[in-house]
N, C-alpha and C positions, 0 to 999 in steps of 0.2 A: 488654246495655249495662252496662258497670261502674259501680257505686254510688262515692256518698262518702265515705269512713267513717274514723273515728278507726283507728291501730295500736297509738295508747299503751295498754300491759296492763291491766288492771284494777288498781286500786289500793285499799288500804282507809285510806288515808290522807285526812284531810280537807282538806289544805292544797294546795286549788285556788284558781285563780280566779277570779272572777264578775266580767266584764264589762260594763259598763252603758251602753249610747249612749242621748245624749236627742233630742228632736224638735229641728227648727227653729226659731230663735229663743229657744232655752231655754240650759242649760248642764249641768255633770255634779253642777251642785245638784238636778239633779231628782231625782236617785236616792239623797237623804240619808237616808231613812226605810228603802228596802230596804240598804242601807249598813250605816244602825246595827241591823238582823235579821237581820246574814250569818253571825253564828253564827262556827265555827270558820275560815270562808273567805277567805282575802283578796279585799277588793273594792275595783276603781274604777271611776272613772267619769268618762272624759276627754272635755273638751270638744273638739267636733267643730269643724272648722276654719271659723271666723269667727266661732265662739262664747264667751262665757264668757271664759277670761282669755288667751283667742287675739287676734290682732290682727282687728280690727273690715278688713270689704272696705269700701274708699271710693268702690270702682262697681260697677255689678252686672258677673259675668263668668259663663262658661261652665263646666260643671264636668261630672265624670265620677266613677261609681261607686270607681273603682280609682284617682283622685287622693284620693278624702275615706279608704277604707281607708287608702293608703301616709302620710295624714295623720297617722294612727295607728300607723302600723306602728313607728317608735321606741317607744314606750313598751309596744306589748304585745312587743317580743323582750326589754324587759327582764322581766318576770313569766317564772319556771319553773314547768314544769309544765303540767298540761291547764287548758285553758280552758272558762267556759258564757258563752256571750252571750247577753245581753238587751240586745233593742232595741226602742224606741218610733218610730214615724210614720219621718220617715229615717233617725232612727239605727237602724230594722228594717232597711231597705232597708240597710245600710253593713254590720250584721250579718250580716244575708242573702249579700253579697255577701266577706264574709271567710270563712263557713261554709264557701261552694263554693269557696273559690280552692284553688290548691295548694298554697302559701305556710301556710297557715294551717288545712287541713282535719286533719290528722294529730293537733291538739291540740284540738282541738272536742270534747270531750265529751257539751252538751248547747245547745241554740234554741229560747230565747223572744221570739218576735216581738208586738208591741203595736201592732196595725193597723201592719203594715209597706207603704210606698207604693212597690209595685213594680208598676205601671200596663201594662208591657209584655201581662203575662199576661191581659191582657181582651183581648188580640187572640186569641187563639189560640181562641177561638167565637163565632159569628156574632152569635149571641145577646150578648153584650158589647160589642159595640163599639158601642152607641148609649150607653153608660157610661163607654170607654174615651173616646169624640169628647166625652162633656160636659165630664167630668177635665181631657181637654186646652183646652178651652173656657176653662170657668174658670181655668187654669193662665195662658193668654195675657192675659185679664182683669188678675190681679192682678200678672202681671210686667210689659205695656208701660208701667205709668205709673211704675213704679219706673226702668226705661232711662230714660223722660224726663224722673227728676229729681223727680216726684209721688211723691214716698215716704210721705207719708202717705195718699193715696188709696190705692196697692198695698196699706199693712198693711193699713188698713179692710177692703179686699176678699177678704184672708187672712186674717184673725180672723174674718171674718163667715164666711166658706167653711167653715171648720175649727168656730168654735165658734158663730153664728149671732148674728146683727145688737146681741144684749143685751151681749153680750162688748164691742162698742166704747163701746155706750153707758156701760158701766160701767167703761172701764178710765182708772184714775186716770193725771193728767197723767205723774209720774214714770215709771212704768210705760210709757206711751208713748213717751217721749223715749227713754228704755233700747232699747225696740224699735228704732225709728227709726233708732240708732244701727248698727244691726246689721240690718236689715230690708237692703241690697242682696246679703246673700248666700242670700236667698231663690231666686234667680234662680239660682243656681248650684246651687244643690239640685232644682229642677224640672227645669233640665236635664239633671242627673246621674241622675234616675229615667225621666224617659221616654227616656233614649239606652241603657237598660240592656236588654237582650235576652236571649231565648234564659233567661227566668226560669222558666218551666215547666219545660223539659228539665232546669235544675240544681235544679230541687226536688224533680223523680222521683228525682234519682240523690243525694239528700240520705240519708244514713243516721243520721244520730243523732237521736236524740229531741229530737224539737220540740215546744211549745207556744205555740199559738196564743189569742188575746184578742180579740175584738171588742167593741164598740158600738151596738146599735140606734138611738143617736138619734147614729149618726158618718154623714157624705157616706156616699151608696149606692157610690160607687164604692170606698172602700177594705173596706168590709164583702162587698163580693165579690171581693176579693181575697182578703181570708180566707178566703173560702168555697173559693176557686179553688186557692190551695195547700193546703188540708186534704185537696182532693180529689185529690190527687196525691203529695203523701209518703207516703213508708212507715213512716214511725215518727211521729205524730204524734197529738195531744188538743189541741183546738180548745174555749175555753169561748167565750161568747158571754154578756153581761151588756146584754141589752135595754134597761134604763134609761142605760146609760152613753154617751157620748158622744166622739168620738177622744181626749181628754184624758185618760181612763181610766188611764192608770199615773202621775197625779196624783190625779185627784180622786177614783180607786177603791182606791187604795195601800192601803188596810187591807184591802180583799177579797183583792186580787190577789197580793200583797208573799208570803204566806206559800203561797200556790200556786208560785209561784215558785220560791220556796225547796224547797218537798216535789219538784218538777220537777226540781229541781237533785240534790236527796239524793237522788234514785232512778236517775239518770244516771251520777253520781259513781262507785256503789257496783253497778254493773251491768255483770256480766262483758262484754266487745265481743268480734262474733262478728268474722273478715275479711272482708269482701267483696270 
């Protein structure tokens, strides 16, 4: 089976650039700290569509992997050069899914994924899918009351899911109204992860060096999806940070931010074999 793999030459040049997608309901402020540490790289970090300074969805709709990339795809053809993506929660899954395209694999350099929610791959053993059926459980939970208009019952049940019951109790009015505002294109993001398929197969045939991140105290179901493509790339290093929690390339940014970065510098500057 033929691999994925970058053709760009080696380079000893530093001026690449580093890609950054955020989670749901965030924006490409997430990634201001790994931003101002990029060093000699050019780096951004585009809001993913409904986010940030994109237009707000004023209903929940349907959505697809390869609509939220082509979201993107204007602003990364204008950046020359090889690219490294890093992505968190779906902007992993949007990463994920520009790594393997063919549009976009040729300049891939290097993949860093931050609990990436690519759900498909707990089908692919038995043994998963009473994790893969809770995922989508909870997924149906907190999107039917957003369809009917309950948009704040939906976030509750998405911040409680992702970061557990104290996160609502703590989160200031402002903060929620923002959400709120932005909270029906959630709906399109769970769609666009469990319609995604065929994620195993394109993470065997993934060649560039990947790095992976998990959370001990993140939903069991995206921590085995870590587990599940760690066990299947060929070029990859998988940390794992026990106390951390999906939020992790937030609230762990001083651990993770300069791994990252060394992930990056050793990709960069590493002869590419063909495959």
């Amino acid at each position: 089976m033929p691999t994925i793999a970058s053709s760009l030459p080696a380079t000893t040049s530093r001026k690449a650039n580093i890609v950054a997608l955020h989670c749901s309901l965030s924006s490409g402020n997430q990634w201001s700290k790994l931003i101002e540490a990029r060093g000699e790289y050019n780096a951004v970090a585009p809001d993913i569509s409904g986010y940030g300074t994109d237009t707000p969805c004023y209903d929940p709709a349907w959505s697809r992997l390869e609509i939220e990339a082509e979201h993107l795809a204007q602003q990364l053809e204008t950046l020359a050069g090889p690219i490294h993506l890093v992505g968190h929660s779906f902007g992993g899954a949007i990463a994920f899914k520009l790594a393997t395209s063919g549009r976009y694999a040729c300049r891939v350099r290097s993949l860093t994924l931050i609990e990436p929610v690519l759900p498909s791959i707990l089908l692919e053993q038995d043994v998963d899918h009473p994790m893969y059926r809770y995922f989508l459980h909870e997924t149906a939970r907190i999107c039917a009351p957003i369809w009917f208009n309950d948009k704040e019952l939906g976030l509750q049940r998405f911040l409680t899911f992702w970061n557990g019951r104290q996160c609502w109790q703590d989160l200031a009015e402002g903060k929620k109204n923002a959400f709120m505002e932005r909270v029906n294109k959630i709906v399109g993001d769970f769609s666009a992860i469990f319609g995604e398929y065929g994620v195993e197969e394109a993470a065997r045939r993934l060649a560039v060096p990947t790095l992976l991140f998990s959370g001990g105290a993140s939903p069991k179901p995206t921590q085995e999806i870590v587990s599940r493509l760690a066990s299947v790339m060929s070029s990859v290093h998988h940390i794992h940070l026990p106390e951390a929690g999906h939020m992790l390339a937030i609230t762990h940014s001083a651990e993770i931010n300069p791994q990252i970065l060394q992930h990056i510098d050793a990709a960069q500057f590493k002869p590419i074999s063909i495959a």
